[in-house]
Backbone as XML, in Angstrom:
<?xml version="1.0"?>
<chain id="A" units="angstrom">
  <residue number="1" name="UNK">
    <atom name="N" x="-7.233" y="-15.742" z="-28.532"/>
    <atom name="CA" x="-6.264" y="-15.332" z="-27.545"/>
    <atom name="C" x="-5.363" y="-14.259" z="-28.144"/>
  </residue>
  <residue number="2" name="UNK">
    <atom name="N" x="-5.349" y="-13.098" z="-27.295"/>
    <atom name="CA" x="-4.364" y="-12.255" z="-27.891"/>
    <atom name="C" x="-2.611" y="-12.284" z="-28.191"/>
  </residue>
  <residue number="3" name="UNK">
    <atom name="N" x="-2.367" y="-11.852" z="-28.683"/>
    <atom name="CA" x="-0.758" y="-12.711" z="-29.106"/>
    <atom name="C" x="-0.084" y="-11.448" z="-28.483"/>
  </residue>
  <residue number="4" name="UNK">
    <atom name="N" x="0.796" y="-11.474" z="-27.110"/>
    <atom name="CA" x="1.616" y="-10.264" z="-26.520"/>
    <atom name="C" x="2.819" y="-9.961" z="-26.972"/>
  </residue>
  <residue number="5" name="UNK">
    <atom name="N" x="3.261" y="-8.866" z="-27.555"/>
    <atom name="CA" x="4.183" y="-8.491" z="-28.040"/>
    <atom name="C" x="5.017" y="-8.707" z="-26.845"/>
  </residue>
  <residue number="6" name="UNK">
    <atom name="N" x="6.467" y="-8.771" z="-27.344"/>
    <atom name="CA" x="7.663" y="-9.521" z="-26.904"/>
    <atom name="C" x="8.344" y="-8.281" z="-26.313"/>
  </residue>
  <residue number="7" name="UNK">
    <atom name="N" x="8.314" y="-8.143" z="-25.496"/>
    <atom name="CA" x="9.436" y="-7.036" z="-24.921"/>
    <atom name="C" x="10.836" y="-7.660" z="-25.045"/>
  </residue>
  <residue number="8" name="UNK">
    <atom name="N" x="11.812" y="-6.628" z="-25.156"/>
    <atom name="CA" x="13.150" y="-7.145" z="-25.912"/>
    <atom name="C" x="14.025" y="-7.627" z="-24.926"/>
  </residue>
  <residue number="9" name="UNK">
    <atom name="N" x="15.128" y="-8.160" z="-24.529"/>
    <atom name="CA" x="15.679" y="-8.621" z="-23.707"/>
    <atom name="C" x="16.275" y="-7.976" z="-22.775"/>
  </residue>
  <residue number="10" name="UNK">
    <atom name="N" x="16.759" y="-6.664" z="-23.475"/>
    <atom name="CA" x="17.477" y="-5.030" z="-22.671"/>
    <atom name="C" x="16.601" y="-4.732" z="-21.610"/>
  </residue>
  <residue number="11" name="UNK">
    <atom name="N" x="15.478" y="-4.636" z="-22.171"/>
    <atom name="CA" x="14.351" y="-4.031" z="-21.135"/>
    <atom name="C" x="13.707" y="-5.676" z="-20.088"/>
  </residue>
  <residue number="12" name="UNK">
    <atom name="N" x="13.992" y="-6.566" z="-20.999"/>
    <atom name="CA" x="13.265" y="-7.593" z="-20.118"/>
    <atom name="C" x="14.130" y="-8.029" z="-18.464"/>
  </residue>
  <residue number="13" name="UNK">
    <atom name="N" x="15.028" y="-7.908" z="-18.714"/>
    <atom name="CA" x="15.831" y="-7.626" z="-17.425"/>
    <atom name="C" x="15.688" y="-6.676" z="-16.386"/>
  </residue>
  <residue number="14" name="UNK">
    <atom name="N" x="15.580" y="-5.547" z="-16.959"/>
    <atom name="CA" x="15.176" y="-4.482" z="-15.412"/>
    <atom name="C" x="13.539" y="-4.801" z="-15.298"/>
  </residue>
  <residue number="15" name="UNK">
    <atom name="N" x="12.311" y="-5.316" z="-16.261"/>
    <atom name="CA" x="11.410" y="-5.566" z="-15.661"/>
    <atom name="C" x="11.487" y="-7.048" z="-14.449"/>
  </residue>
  <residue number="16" name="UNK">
    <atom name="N" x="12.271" y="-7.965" z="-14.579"/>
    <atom name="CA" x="12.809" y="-9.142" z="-13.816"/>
    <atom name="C" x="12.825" y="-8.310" z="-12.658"/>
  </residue>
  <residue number="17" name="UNK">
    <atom name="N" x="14.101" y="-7.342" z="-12.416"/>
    <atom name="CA" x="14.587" y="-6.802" z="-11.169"/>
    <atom name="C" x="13.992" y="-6.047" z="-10.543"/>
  </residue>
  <residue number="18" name="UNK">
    <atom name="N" x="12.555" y="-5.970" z="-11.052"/>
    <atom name="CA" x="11.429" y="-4.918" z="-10.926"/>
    <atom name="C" x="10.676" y="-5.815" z="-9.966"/>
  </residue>
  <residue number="19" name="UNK">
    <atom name="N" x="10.598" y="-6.640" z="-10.213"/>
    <atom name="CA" x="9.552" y="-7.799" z="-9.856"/>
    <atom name="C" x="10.240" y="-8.660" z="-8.760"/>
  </residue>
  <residue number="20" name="UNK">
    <atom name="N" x="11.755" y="-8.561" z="-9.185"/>
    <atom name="CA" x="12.416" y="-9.422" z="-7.923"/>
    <atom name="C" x="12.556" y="-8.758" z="-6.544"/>
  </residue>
  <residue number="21" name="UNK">
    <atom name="N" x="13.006" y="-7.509" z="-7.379"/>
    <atom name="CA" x="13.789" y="-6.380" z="-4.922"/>
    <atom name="C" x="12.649" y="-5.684" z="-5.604"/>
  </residue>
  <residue number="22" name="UNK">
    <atom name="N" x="11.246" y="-5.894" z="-5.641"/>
    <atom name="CA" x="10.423" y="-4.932" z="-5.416"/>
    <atom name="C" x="10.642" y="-3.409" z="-5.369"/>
  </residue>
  <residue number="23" name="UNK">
    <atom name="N" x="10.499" y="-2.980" z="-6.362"/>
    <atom name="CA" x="11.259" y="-1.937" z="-6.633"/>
    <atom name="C" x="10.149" y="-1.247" z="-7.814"/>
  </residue>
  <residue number="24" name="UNK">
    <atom name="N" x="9.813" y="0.358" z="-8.014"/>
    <atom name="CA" x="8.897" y="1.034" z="-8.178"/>
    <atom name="C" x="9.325" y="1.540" z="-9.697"/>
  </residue>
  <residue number="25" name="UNK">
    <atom name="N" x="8.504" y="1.502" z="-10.623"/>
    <atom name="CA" x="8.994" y="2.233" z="-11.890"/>
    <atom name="C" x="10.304" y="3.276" z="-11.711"/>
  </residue>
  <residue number="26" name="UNK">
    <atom name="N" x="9.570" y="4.441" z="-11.008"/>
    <atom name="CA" x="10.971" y="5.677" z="-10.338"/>
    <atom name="C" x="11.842" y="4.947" z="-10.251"/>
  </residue>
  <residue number="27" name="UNK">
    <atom name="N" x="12.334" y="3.831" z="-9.066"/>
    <atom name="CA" x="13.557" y="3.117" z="-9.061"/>
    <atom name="C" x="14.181" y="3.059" z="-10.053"/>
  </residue>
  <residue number="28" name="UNK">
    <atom name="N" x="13.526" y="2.174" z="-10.925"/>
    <atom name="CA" x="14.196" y="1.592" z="-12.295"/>
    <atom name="C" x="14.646" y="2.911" z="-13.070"/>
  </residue>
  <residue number="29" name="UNK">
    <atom name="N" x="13.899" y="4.036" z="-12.921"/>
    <atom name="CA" x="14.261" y="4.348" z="-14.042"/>
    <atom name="C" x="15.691" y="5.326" z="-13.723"/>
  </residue>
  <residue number="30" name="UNK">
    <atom name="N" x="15.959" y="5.510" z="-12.315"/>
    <atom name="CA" x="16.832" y="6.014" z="-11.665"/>
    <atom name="C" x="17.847" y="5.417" z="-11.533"/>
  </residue>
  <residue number="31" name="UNK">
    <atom name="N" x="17.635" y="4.280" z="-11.926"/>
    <atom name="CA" x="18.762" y="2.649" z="-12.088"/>
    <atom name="C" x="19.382" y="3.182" z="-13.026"/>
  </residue>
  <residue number="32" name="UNK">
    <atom name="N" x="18.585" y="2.969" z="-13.787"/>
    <atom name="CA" x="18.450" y="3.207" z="-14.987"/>
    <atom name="C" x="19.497" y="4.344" z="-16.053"/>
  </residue>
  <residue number="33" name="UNK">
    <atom name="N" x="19.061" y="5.552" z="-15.140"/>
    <atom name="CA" x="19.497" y="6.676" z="-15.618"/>
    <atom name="C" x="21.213" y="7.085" z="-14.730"/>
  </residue>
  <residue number="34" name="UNK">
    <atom name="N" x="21.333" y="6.371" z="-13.943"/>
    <atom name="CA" x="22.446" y="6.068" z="-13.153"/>
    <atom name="C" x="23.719" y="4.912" z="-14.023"/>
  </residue>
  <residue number="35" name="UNK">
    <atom name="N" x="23.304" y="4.724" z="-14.657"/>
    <atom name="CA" x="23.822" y="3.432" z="-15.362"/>
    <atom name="C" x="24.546" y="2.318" z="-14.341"/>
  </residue>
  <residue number="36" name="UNK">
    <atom name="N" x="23.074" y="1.872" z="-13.510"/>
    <atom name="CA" x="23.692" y="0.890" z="-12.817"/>
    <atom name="C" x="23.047" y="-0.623" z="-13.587"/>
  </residue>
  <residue number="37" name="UNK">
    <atom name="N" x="23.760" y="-1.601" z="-13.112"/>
    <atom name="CA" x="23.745" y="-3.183" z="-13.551"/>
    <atom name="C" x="22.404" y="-3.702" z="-13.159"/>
  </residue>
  <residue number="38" name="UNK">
    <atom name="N" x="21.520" y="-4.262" z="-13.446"/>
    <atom name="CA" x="20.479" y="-4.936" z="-12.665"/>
    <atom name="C" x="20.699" y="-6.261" z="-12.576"/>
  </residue>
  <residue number="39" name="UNK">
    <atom name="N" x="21.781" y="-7.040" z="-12.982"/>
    <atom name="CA" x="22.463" y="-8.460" z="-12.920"/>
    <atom name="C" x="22.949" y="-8.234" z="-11.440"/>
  </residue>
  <residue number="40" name="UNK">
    <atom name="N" x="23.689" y="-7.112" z="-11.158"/>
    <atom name="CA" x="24.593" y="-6.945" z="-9.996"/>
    <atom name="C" x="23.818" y="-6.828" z="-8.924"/>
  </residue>
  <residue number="41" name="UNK">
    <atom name="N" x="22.362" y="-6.345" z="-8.931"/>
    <atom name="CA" x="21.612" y="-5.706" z="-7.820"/>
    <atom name="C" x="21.380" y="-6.968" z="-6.606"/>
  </residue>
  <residue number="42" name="UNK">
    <atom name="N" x="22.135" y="-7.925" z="-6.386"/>
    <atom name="CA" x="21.690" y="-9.027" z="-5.616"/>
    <atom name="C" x="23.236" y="-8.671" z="-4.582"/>
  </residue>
  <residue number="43" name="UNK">
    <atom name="N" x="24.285" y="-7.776" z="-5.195"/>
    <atom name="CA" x="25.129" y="-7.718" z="-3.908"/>
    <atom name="C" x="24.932" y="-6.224" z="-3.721"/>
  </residue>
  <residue number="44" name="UNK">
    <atom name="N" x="23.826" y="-5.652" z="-4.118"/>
    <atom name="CA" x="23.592" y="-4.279" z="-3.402"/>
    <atom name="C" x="22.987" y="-4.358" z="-1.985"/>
  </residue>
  <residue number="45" name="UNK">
    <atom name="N" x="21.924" y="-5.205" z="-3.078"/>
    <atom name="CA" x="20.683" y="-5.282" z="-1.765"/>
    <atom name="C" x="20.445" y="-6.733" z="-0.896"/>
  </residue>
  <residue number="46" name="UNK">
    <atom name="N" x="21.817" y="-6.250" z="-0.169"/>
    <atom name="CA" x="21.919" y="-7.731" z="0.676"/>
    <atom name="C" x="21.970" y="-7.091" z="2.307"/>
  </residue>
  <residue number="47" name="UNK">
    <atom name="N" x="21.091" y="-6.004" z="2.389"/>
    <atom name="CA" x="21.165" y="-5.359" z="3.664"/>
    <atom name="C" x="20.580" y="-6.288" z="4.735"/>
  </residue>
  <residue number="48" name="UNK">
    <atom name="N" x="20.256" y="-7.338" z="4.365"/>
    <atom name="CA" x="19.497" y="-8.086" z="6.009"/>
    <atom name="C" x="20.736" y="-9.302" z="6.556"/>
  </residue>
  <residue number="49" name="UNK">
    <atom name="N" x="21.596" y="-9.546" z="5.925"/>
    <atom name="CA" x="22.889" y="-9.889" z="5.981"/>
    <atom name="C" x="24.092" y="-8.904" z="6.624"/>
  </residue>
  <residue number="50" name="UNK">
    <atom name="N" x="24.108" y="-7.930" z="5.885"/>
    <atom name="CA" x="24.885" y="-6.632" z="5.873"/>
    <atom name="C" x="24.142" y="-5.265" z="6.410"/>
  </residue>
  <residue number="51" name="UNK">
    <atom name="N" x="24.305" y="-5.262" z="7.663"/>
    <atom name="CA" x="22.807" y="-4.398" z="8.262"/>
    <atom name="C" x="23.769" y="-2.898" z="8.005"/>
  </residue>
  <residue number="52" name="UNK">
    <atom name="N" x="24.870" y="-2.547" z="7.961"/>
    <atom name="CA" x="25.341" y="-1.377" z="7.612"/>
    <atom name="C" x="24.783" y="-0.767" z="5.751"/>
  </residue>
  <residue number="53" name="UNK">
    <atom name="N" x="24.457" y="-2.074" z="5.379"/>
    <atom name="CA" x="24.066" y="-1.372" z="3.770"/>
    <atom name="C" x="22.567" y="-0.737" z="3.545"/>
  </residue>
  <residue number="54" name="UNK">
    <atom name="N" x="22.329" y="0.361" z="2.954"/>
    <atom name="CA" x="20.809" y="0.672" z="3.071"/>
    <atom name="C" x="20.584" y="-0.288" z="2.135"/>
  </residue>
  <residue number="55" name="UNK">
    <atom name="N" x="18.738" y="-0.265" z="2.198"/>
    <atom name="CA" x="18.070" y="-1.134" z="1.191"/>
    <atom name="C" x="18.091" y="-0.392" z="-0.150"/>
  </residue>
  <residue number="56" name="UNK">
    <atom name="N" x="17.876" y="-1.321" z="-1.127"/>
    <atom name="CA" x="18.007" y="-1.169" z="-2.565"/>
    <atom name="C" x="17.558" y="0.159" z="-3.033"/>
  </residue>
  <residue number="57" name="UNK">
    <atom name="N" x="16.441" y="0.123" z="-2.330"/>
    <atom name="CA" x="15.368" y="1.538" z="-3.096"/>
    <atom name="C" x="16.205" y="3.132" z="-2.632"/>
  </residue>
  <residue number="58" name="UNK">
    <atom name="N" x="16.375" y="2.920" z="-0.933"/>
    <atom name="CA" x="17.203" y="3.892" z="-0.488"/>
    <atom name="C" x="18.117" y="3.786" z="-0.952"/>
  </residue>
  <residue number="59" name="UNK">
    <atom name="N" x="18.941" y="3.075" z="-0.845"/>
    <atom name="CA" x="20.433" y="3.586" z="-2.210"/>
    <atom name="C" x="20.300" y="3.930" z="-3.207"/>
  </residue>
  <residue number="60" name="UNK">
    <atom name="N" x="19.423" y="3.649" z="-3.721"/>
    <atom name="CA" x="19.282" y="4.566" z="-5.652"/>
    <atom name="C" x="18.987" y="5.534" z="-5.575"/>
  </residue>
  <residue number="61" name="UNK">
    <atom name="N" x="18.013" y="6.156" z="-4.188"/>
    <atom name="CA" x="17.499" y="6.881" z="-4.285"/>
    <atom name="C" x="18.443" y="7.982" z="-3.636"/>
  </residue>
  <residue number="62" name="UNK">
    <atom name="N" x="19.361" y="7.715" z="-3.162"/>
    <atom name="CA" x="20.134" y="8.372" z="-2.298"/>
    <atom name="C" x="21.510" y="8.979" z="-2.947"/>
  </residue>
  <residue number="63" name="UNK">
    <atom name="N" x="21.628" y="7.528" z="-4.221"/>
    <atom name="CA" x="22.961" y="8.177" z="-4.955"/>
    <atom name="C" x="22.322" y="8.876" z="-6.235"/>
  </residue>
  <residue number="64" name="UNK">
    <atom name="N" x="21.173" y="8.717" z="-6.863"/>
    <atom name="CA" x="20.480" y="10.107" z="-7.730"/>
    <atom name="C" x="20.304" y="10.726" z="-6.922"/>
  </residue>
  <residue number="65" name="UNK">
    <atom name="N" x="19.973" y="11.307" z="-5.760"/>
    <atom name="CA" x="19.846" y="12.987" z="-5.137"/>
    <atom name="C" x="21.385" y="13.683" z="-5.401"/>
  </residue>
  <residue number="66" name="UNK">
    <atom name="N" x="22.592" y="12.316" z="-5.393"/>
    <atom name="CA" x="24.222" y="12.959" z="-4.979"/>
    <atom name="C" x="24.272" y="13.302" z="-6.467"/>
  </residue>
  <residue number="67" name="UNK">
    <atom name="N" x="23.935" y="12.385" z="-7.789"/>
    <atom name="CA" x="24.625" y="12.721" z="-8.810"/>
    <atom name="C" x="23.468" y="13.784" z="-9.665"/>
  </residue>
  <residue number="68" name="UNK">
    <atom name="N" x="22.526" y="14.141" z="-9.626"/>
    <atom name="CA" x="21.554" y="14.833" z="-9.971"/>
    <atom name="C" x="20.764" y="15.591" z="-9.375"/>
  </residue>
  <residue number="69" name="UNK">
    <atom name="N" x="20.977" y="15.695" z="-8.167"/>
    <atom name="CA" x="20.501" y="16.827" z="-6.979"/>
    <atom name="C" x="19.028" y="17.157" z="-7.207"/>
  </residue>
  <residue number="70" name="UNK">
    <atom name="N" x="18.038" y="16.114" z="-7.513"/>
    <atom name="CA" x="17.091" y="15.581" z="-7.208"/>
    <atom name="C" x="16.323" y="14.220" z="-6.485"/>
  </residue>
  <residue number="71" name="UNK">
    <atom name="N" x="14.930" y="14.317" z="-6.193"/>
    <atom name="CA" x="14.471" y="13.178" z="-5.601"/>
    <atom name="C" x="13.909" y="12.253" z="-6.685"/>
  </residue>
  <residue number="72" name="UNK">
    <atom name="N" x="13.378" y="12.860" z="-7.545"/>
    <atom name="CA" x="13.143" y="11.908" z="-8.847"/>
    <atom name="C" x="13.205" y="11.983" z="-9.785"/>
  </residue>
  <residue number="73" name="UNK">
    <atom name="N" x="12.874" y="11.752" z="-10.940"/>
    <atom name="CA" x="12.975" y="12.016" z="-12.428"/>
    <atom name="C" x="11.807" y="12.737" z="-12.242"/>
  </residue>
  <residue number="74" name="UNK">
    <atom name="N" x="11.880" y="13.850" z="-13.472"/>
    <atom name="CA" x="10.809" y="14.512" z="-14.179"/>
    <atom name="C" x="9.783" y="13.509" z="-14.293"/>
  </residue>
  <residue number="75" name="UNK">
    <atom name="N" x="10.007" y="12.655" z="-15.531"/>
    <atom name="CA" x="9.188" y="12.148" z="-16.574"/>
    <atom name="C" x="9.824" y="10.793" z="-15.995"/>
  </residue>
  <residue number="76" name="UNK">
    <atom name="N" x="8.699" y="9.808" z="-15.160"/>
    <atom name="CA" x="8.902" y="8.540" z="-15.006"/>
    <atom name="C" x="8.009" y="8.292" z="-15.911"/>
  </residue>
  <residue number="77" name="UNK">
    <atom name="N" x="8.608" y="7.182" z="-16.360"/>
    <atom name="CA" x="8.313" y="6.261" z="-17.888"/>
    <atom name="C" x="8.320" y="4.247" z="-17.643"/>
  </residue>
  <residue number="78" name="UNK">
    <atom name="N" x="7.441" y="3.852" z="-17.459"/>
    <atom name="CA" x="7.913" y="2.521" z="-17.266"/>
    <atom name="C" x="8.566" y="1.724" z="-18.503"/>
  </residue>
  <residue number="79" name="UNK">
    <atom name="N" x="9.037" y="0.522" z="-18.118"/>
    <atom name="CA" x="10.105" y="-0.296" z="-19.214"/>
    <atom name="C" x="8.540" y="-0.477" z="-19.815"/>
  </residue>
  <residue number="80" name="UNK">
    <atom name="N" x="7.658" y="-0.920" z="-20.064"/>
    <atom name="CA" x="6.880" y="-1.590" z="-20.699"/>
    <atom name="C" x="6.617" y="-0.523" z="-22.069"/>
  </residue>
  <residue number="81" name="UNK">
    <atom name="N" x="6.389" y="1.037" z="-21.689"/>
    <atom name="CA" x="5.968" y="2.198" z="-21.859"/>
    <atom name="C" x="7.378" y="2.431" z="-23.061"/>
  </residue>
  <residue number="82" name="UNK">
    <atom name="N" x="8.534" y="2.379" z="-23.078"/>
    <atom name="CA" x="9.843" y="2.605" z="-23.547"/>
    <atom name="C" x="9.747" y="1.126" z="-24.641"/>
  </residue>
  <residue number="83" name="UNK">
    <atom name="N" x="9.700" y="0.460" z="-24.446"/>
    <atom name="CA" x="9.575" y="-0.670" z="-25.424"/>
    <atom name="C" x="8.523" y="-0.223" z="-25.950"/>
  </residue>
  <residue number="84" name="UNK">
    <atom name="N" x="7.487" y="-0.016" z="-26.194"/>
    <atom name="CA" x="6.924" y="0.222" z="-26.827"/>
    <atom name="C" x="6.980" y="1.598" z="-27.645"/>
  </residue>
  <residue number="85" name="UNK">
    <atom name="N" x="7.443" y="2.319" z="-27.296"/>
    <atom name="CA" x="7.841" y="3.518" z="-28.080"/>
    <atom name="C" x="9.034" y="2.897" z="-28.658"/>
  </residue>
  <residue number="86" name="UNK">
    <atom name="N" x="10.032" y="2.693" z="-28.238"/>
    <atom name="CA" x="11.472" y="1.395" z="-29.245"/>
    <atom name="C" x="10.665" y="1.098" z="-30.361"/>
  </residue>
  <residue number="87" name="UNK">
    <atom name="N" x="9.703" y="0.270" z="-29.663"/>
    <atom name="CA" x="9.239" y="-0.770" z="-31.336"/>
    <atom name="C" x="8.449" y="-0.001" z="-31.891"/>
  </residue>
  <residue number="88" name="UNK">
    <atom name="N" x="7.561" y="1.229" z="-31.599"/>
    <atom name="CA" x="7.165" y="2.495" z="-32.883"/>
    <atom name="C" x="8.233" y="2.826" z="-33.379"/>
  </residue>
  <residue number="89" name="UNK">
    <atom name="N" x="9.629" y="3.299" z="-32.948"/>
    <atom name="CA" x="10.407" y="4.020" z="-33.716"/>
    <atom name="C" x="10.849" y="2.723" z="-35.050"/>
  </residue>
  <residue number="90" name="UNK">
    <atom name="N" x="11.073" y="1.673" z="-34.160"/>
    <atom name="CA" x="11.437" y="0.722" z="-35.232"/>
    <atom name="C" x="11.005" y="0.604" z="-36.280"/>
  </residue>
  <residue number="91" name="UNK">
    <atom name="N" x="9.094" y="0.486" z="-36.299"/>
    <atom name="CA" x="8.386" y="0.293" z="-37.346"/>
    <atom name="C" x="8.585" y="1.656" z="-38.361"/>
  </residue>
  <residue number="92" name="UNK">
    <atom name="N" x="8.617" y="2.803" z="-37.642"/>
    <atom name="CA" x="8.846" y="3.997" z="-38.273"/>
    <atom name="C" x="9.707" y="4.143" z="-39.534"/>
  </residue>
  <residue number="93" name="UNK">
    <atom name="N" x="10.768" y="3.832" z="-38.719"/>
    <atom name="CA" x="12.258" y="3.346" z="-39.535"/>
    <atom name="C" x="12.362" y="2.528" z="-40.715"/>
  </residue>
  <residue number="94" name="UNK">
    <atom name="N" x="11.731" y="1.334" z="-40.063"/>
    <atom name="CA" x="11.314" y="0.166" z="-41.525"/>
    <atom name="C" x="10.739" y="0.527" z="-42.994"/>
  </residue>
  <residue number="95" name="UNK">
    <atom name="N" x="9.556" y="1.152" z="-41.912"/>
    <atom name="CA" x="8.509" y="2.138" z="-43.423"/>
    <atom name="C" x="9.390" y="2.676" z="-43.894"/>
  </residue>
  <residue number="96" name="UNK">
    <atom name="N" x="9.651" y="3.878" z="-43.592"/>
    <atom name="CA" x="10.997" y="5.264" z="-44.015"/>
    <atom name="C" x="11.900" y="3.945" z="-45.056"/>
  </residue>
  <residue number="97" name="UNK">
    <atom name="N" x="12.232" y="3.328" z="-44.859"/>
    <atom name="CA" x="13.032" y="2.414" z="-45.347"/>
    <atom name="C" x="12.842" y="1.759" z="-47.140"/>
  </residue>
  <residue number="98" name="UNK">
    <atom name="N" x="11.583" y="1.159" z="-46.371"/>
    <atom name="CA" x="10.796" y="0.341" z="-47.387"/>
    <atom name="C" x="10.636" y="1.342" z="-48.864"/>
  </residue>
  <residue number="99" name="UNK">
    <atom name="N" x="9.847" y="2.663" z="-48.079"/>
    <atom name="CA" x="9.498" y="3.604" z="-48.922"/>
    <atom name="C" x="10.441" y="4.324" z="-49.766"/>
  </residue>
  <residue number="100" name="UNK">
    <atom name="N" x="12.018" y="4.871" z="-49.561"/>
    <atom name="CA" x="12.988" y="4.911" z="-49.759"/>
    <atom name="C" x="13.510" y="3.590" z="-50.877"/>
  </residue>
  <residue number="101" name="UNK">
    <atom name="N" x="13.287" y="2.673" z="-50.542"/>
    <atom name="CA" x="13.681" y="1.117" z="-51.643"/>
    <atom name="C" x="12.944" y="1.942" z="-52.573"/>
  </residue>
  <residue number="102" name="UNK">
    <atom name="N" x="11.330" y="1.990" z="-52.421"/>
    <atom name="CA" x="10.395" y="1.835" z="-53.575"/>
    <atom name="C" x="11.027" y="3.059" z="-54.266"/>
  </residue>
  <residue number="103" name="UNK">
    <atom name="N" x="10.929" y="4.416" z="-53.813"/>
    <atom name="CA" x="11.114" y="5.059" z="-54.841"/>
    <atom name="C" x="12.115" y="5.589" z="-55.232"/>
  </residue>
  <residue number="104" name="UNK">
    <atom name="N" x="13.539" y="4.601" z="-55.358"/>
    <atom name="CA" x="14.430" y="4.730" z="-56.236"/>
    <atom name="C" x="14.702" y="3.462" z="-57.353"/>
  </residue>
</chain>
């Protein structure tokens, strides 16, 4: 059985909120790049209660066009995709590290 590397807890949260308001890599990463909460996203997207609020996806998508005067990111990147580049840089670092001990 293969043993799955652990995605870290930072990122394990917006994949949760990914999976919970159905919501598209772009989203997240527009969440994301917005520096909004994904703990909080349960009194965003309470539009079937609150029929004046747009839905989740249209609001992110609506306040990145206001603060970045685009429809999406360049370079969508999923959380899975970013953790894993995290934990290359990490290992990177370690080596650089290790190697640095050895030769002094």
């Amino acid at each position: 059985m293969a043993n799955k590397a652990k995605v870290p807890e930072k990122y394990q949260v917006w994949i949760n909120a990914r999976k919970r308001y159905h919501l598209s890599h772009a989203h997240i990463q527009m969440a994301r790049e917005l520096g909004m909460n994904p703990k909080k996203f349960g009194k965003i997207a309470n539009h079937k209660q609150e029929p004046w609020k747009a839905p989740l996806p249209v609001f992110i998508e609506d306040i990145y066009l206001k603060r970045f005067g685009k429809t999406r990111p360049d370079d969508v990147k999923t959380i899975e995709q970013l953790a894993k580049i995290q934990e290359k840089k990490k290992a990177e670092r370690s080596k650089r590290k290790q190697l640095k001990k050895q030769g002094v």
